[in-house]
C-alpha positions as CSV (number, residue, x, y, z in Angstrom):
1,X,-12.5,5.1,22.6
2,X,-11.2,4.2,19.5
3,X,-7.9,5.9,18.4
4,X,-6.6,6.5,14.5
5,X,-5.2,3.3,14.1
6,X,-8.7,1.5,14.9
7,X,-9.6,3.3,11.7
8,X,-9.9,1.0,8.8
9,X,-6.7,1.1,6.3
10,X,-7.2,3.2,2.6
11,X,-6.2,2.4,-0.4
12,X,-3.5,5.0,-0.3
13,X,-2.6,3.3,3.5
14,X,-2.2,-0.1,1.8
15,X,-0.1,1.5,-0.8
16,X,2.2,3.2,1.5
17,X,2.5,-0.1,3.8
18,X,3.7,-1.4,0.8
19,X,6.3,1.3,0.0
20,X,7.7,2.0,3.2
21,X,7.8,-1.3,5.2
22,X,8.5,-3.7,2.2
23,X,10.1,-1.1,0.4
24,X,8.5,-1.7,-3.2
25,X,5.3,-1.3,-5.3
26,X,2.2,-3.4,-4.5
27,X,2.5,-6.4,-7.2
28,X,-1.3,-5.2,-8.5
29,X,-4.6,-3.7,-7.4
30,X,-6.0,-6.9,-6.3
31,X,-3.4,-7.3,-3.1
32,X,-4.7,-3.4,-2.5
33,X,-8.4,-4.2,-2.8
34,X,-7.9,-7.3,-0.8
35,X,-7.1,-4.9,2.4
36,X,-9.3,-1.7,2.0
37,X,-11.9,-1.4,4.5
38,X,-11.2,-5.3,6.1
39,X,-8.5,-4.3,8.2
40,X,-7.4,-1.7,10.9
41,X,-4.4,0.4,10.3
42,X,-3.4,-1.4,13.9
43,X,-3.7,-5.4,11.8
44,X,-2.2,-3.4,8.6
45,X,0.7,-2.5,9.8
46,X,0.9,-6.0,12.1
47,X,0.6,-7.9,8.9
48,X,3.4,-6.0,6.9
49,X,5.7,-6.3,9.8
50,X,5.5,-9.6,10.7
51,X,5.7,-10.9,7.1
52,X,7.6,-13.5,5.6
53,X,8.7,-10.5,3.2
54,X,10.2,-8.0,5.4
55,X,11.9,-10.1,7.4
56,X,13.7,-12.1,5.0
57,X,14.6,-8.5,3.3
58,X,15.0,-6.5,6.5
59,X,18.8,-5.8,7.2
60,X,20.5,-7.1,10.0
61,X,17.2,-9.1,10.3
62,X,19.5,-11.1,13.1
63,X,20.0,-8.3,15.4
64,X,16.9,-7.5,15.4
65,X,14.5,-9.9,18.0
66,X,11.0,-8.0,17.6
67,X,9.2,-5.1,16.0
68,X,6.7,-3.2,18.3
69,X,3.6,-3.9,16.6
70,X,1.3,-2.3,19.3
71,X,1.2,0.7,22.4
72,X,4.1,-1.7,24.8
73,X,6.8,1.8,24.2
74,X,3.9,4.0,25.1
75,X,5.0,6.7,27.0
76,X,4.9,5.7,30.7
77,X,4.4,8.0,33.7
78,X,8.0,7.3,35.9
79,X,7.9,9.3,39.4
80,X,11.1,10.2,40.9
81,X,12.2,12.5,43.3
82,X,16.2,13.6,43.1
83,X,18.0,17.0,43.9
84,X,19.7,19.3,41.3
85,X,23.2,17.6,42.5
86,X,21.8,13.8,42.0
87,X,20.1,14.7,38.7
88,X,23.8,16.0,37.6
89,X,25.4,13.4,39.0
90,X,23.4,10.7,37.3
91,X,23.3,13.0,34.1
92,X,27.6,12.8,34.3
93,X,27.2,8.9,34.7
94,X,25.3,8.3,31.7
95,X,27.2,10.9,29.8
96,X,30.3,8.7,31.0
97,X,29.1,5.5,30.1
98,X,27.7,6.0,26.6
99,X,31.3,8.2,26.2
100,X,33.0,4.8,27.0
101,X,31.0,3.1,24.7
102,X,31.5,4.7,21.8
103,X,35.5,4.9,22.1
104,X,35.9,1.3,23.1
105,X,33.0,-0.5,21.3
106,X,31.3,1.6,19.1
107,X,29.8,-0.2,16.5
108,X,28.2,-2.3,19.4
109,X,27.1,1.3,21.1
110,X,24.7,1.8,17.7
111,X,23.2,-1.5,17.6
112,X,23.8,-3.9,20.5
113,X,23.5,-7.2,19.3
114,X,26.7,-9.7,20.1
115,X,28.1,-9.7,16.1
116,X,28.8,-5.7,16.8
117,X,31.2,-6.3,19.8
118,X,34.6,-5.0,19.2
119,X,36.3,-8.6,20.0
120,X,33.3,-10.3,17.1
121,X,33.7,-8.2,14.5
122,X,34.3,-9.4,11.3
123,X,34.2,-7.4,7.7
124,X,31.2,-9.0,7.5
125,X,29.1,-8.0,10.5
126,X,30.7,-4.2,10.0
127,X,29.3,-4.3,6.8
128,X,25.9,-5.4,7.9
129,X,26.2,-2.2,10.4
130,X,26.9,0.0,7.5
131,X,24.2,-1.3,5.2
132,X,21.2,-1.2,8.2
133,X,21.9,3.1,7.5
134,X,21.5,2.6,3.5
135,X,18.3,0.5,4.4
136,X,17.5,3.9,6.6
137,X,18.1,6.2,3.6
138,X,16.6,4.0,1.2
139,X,13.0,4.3,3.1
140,X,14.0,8.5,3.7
141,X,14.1,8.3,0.0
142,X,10.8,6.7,-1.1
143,X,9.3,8.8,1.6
144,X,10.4,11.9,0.5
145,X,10.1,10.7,-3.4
């Protein structure tokens, strides 16, 4: 059965590929033509990801191994069976963890690659961190502009 992103990409698809992935205009009508109705949203959004483009202009492009182009973070059935008292417990453990985390490396607890460990950190990588948020807001931006 063949799902919305099977469906064939629109002008106004290419467009916003454009906008919000590379973060700019398309360069003219002919790189929009060139897409409508020859590729799926699925190959669309492929293509702009795994371009030359975004990842020489994504932020912290280093920390960042792979984009999810297809379903591999689908939501997956998980079966478990725990009691009220294990659920809490493992609940408190997490809560515990993540707590420690962000006291005693928290820059590393936001994006876990090894240049965000408390013992590398440099005023370099911590301004990378800060700058992969304004790369956040600036897509917010052009999405809500």
């Amino acid at each position: 059965m063949a799902g919305f992103f099977d469906e064939m990409a629109t002008r106004e698809d290419v467009k916003n590929a454009y906008r919000f992935i590379l973060g700019r205009e398309p360069e003219n009508d002919a790189v929009i033509d060139s897409r409508v109705g020859n590729i799926t949203l699925n190959q669309l959004r492929a293509e702009f990801l795994q371009s030359a483009e975004f990842s020489s202009n994504a932020l912290c492009a280093n920390c960042v191994s792979r984009i999810a182009t297809d379903n591999q973070y689908a939501p997956q059935q998980i079966e478990y069976q725990a009691s009220d008292d294990q659920l809490k417990e493992i609940l408190s453990h997490i809560e515990s963890v993540w707590s420690a985390y962000g006291e005693n490396n928290a820059y590393w607890s936001v994006l876990t690659a090894p240049e965000f460990m408390k013992k590398n950190l440099t005023d370099e990588s911590i301004e990378i961190f800060f700058k992969t948020g304004e790369d956040t807001m600036r897509l917010i931006e052009l999405a809500l502009s």
